[in-house]
Backbone bond lengths (Angstrom), bond angles and torsions (degrees), N, CA, C in turn:
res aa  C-N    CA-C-N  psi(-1)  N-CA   C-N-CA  omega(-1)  CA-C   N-CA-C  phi
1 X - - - 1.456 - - 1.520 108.18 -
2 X 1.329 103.43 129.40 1.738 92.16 -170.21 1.719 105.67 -99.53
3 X 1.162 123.19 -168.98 1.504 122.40 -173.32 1.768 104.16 -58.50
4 X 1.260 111.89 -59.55 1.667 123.57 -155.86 1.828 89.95 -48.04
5 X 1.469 109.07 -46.87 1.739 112.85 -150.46 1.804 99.00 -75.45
6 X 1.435 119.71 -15.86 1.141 136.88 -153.19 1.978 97.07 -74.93
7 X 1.045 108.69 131.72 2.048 110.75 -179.79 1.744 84.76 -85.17
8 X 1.620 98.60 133.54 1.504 122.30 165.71 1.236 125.61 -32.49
9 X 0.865 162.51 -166.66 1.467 155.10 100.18 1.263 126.89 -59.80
10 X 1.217 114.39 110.29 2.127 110.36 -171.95 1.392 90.08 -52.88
11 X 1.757 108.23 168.02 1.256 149.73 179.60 1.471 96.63 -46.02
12 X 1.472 129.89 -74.26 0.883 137.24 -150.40 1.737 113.36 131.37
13 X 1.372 113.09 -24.43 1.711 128.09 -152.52 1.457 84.62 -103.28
14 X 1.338 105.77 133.75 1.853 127.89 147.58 1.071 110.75 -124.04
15 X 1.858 86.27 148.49 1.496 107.33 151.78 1.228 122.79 -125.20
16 X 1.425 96.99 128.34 1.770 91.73 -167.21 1.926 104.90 -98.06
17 X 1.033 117.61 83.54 2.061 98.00 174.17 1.545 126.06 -64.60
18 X 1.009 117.52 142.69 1.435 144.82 171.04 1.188 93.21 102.39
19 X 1.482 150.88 52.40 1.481 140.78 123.33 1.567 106.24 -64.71
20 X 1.225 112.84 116.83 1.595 123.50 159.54 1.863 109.94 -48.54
21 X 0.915 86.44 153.25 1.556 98.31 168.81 1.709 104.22 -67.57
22 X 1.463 107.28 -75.47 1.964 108.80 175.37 1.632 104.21 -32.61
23 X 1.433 124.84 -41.77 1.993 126.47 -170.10 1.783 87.72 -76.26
24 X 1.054 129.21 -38.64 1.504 106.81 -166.04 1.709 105.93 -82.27
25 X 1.338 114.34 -39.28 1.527 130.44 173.05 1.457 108.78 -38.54
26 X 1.351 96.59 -57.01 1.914 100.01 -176.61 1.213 126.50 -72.89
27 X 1.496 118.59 -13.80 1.368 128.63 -150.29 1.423 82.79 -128.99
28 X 1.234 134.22 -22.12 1.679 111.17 163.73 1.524 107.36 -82.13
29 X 1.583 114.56 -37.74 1.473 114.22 177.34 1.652 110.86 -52.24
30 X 1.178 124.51 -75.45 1.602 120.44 171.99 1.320 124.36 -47.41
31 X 1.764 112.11 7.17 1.483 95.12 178.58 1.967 83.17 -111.32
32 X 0.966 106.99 -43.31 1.500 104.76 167.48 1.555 123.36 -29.96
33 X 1.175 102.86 -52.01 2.138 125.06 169.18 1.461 91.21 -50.23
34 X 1.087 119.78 -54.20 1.441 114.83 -161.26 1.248 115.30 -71.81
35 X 1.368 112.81 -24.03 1.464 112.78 -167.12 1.038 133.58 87.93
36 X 1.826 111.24 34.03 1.437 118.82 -147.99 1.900 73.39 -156.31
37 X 1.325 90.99 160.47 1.505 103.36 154.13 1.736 118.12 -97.86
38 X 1.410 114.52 -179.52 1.071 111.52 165.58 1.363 101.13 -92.78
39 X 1.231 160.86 -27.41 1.200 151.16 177.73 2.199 101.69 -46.41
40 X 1.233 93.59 -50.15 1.548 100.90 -178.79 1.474 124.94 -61.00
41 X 1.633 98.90 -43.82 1.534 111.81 163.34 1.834 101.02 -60.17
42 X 0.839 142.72 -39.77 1.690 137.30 -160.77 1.700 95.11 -62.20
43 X 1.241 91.54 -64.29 1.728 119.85 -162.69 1.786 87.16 -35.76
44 X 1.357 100.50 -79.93 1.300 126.36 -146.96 2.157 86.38 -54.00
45 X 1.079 117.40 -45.01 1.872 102.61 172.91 1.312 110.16 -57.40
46 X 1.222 102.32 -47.26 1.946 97.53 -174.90 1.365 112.20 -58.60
47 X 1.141 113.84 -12.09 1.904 118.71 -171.22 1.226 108.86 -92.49
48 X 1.453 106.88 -41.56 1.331 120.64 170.81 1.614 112.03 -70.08
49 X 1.024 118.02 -29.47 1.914 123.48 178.41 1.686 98.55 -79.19
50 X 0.546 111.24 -69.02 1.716 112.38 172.97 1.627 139.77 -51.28
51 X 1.547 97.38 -29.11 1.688 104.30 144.35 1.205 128.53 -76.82
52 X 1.683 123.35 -9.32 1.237 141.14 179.58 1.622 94.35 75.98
53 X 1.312 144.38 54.58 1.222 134.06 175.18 1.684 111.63 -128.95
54 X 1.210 106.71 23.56 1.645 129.02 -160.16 1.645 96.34 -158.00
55 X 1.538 130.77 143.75 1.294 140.49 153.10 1.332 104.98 -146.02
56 X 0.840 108.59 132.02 1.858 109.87 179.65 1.586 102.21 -72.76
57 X 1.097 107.18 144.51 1.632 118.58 -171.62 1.738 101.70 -75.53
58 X 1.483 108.68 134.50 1.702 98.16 -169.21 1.083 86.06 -97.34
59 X 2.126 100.84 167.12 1.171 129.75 -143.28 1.886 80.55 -93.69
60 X 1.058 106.75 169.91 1.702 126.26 -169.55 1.697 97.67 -96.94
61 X 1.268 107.02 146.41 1.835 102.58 -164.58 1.228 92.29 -100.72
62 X 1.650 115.13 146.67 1.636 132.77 -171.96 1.242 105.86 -45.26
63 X 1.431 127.84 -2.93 1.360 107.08 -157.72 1.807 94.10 -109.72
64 X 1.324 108.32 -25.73 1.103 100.16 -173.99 1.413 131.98 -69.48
């Protein structure tokens, strides 16, 4: 694959929509408890999603 065919590297910046205000409140507070930020908690899932050593547990289908 030579440079031209090669995908960029994103910015670095997200936006994630539909985090509630109460989901961001709690989830910066418990990362705060921890002694961590939530910026650190983010990182550290995406690292884990991308080594494949993390899958988020899927949601259960309406029917069930």
């Amino acid at each position: 694959m030579n440079d031209e065919s090669r995908p960029k590297a994103s910015t670095g910046t997200f936006r994630v929509r539909g985090v509630s205000r109460d989901l961001h409140r709690a989830a910066r507070l418990r990362a705060v408890s921890q002694g961590t930020t939530l910026r650190r908690v983010l990182l550290e899932a995406l690292q884990a999603y991308g080594a494949g050593t993390w899958t988020p547990a899927e949601k259960p289908s309406a029917t069930s």
